[in-house]
N, C-alpha and C positions, 0 to 999 in steps of 0.2 A: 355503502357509498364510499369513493375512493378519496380520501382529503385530498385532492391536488393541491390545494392552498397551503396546507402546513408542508406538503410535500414538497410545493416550489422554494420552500422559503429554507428548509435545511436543506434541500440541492445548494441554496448558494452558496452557504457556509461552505459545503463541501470543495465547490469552488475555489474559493479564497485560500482553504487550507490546502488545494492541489496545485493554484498556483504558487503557494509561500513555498510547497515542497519539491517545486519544480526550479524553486528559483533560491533558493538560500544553502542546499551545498555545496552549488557552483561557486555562488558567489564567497563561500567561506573557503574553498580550494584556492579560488584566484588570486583571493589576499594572501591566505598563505602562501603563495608560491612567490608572491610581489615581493613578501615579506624576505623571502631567501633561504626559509626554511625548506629541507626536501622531503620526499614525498611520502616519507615514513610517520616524519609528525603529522603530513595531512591525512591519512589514513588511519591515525591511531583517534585525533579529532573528528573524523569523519563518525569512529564509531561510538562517540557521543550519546549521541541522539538515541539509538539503538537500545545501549545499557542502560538508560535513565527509560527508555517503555518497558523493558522487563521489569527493572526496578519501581516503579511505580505503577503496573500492571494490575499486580495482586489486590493492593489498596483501593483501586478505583472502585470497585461496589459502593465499599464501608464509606467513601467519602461521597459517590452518589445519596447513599441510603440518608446520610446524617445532616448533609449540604440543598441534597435536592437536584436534579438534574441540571437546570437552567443555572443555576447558581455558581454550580461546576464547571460549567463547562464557560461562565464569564469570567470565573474566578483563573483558571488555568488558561485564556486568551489573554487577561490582565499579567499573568505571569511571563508567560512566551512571548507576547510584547514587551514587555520590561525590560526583558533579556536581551533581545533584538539591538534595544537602544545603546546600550550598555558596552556593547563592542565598538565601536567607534571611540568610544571616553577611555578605553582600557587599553594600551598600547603593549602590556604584558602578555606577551603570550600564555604564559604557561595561565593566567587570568581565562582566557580561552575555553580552557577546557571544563574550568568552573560551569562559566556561563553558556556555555554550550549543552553541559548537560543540563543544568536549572531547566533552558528554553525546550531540553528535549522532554521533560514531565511533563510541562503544561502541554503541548504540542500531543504528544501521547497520551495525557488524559482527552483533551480537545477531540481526538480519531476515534478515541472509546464511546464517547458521549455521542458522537454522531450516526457513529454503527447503529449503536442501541436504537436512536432514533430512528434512523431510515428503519431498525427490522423492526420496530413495531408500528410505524407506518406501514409497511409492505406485506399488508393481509391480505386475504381476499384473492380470487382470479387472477389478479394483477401484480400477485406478489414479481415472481420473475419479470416481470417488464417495471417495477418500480426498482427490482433491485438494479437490472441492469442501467438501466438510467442514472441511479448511484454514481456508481463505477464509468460509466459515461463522460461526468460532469466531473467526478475527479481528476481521470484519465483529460479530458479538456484541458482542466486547469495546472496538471501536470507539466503538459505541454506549452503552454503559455507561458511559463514560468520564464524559460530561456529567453522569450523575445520580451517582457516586460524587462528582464536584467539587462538587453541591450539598449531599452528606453533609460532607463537608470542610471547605466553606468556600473562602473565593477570599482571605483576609486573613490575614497571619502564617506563622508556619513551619510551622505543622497539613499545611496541601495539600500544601506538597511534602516534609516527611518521609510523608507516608501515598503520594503517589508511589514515595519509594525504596523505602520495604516491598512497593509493588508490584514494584518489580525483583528484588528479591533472591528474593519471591514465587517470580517467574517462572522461578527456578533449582529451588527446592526438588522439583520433581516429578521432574529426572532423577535424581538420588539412585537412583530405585526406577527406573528405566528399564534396559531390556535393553543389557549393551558395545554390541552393534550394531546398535542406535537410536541409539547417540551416538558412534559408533565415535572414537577416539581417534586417533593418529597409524596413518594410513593412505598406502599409495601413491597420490599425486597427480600428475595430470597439468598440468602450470602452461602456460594459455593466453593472450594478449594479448587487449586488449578485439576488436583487427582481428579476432586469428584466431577469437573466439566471435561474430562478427559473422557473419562469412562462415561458419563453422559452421551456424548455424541465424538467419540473417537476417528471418524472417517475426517469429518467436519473439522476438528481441532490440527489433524496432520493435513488437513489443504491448507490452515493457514502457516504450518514450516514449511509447506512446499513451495506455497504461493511466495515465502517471503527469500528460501530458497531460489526461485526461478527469477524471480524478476530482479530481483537485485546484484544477481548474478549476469543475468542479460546487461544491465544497464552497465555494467564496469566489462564486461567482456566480449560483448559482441562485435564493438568494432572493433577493437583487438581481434579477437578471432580471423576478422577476414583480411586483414591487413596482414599477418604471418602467412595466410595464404597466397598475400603478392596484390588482392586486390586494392585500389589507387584511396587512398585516405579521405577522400569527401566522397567515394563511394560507400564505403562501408563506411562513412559518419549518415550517407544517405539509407542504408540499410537497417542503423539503429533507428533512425525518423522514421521508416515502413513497419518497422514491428509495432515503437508506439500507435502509431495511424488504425494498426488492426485493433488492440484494445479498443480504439475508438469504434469502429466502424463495423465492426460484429457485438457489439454488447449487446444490440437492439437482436440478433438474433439468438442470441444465448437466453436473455430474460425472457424469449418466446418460448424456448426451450424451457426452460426452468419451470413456466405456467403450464407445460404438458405432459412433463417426465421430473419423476424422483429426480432431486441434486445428485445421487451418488452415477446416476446413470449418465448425466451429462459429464460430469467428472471423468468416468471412465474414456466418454470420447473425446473430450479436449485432450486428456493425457496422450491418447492413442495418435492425435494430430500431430501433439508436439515430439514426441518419439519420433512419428514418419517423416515432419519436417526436417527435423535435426539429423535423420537420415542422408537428407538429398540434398541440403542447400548448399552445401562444400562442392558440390559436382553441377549444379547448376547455376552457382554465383557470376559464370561471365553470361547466361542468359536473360536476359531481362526479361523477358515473358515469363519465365516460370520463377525465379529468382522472385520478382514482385510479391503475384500473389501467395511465394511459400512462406516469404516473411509476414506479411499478411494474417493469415492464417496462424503462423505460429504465435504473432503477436495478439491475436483475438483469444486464442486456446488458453495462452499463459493470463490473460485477464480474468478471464471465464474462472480459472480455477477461484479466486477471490473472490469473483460473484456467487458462484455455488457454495463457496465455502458458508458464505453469509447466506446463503437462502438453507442449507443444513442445522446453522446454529437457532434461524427462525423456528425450523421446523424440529428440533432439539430442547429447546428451551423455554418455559412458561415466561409471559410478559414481568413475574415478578422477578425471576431468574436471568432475565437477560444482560442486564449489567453483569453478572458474574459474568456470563457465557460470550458477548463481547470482550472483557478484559485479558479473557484467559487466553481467545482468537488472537489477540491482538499483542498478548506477551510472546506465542508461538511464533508469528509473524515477523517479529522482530529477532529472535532466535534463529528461524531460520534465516533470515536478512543478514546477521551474521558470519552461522555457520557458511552458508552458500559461495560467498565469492571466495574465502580463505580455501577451503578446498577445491571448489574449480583452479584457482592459481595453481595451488599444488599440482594438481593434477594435468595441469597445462608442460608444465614443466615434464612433469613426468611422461606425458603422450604432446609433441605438441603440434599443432596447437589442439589435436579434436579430445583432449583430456576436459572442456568445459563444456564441451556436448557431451560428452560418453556423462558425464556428473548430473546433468540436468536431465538427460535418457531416464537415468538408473532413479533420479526420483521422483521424475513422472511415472515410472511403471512401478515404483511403491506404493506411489498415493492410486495408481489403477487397481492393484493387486486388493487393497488395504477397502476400496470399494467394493470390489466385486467378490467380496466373502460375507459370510451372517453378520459379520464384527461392523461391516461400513452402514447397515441398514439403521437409518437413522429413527429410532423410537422418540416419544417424546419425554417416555415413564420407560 
């Protein structure tokens, strides 16, 4: 039987924590920019967040195993809120960066604990359609993020205390959740990043791909179309279309996912996002096809996250899945890194189609990386 009850209840979490992540780099850009700083410190703060999930990646098993899931993951809300608070009181910038990374641990263990959660809720027939739901509700609250910042405000302490109530928020619905939906101190298996590598290695390079593409979209897409000549609230409307698709194909991807191997679905999101990023340059002043290619590319580029986490379900025993979330979720952030720094490169170098040719070449590694014995996810 499917828990939809525990299920609904860490969906919201998920919520909460897509809308905080939808809505707290803008707002720490726009201060910094208020501030007169340029846009070098905001990108070096930007990438915060990032190095404090690598860096506290590794650890999250061991403080699952020892803490207890529930525990952890109030204990790291109680952190990431703190943090929240704390920038308004600190007028020091270079303070900033401190607190920026503190709020990126908890934040980052906070992602881990919930992975874990939804993939051992999402057994059964319905694994794909619970995953994709997931990713649904994140992508949702993703989106959200931007129009509660405008409820808010971008000046004073308002935004980010109405952020930490989103953290604390994002606790309040386990309260009513089933012990196991949020299972406490459990028997774990503590794996190294090597050994969830080689584990499920197709699975572990969707989540650099995945942190590769999307993060790379989100800073470069409308850049992309704008060096092209097209008009600035178009291509601000083109990065809104690609989010939309996330939304709006997850429901067929978790369909997918219930009736084909992840690495199969992999294979053809990759292939989408290739042909997309083909065409959209040449059919960007068509609106009919323009729509549904961003669309599609924006469903493809989600899909890759979703599979990635229905690979690590099906890679990992329930005792082992805090390793196998952490390690997902340290790559993820690696690739989140690496990705936009060399699309720029690369921009420069070809411009502007250097951050498609980038996002091409590693969707058809993570194809390539499927479609051999090496992507065939065993569980042993």
């Amino acid at each position: 039987m499917v828990p939809w009850r525990s299920i609904s209840l860490v969906m919201s979490t998920a919520f909460c924590i897509g809308v905080t992540l939808g809505l707290f780099p803008a707002l720490i850009a726009l201060n910094v920019e208020y501030r007169g700083f340029d846009t070098g410190w905001n990108g070096l703060l930007a990438a915060m967040p990032a190095l404090a999930g690598i860096a506290v990646g590794p650890f999250a098993p061991s403080i699952i195993d020892r803490l207890g899931a529930l525990p952890t993951y109030l204990a790291a809300a109680a952190l990431a809120a703190t943090m929240v608070c704390l920038f308004p009181l600190f007028p020091d910038f270079v303070a900033w960066f401190a607190i920026r990374f503190a709020m990126g641990l908890g934040m980052g263990v906070q992602w881990i604990v919930s992975e874990m959660w939804v993939n051992r809720l999402a057994i059964g027939p319905r694994r794909g359609a619970i995953l994709g739901l997931y990713v649904v509700v994140l992508s949702v609250g993703l989106t959200a993020g931007p129009f509660l910042m405008n409820l808010l405000g971008t000046r004073g302490a308002a935004p980010f205390y109405g952020t930490a109530g989103l953290l604390v928020a994002s606790c309040l619905p386990l309260f009513f959740a089933s012990g196991a939906s949020t299972a406490g101190k459990v028997g774990t298996a503590q794996l190294t990043l090597a050994q969830a590598v080689r584990r499920s290695p197709a699975a572990m390079l969707a989540g650099v791909i995945d942190g590769f593409i999307f993060q790379t979209f989100m800073i470069f897409l409308a850049l992309y179309f704008l060096r092209l000549g097209t008009a600035e609230t178009v291509a601000v409307n083109f990065l809104a279309i690609f989010f939309l698709g996330g939304i709006l194909l997850q429901f067929v991807i978790g369909h997918l996912l219930d009736l084909c191997p992840p690495r199969a679905v992999l294979i053809a999101c990759c292939l989408l996002i290739v042909s997309g990023l083909a065409i959209m340059a040449g059919v960007r002043d068509v609106p009919l096809l323009i729509w549904p290619t961003m669309l599609v590319i924006g469903g493809a580029s989600a899909a890759v996250y979703t599979s990635g986490l229905a690979g690590i379900a099906d890679s990992f025993s329930a005792e082992e899945m805090p390793s196998g979330t952490a390690a997902f979720s340290v790559l993820w952030y690696v690739g989140g890194l690496t990705g936009p720094v060399a699309a720029g490169y690369a921009m420069d170098w070809w411009n502007p189609h250097g951050m498609a040719l980038m996002i091409a070449a590693a969707a058809l590694a993570l194809a390539t990386v499927n479609a051999l014995p090496l992507g065939s996810q065993a569980r042993r």
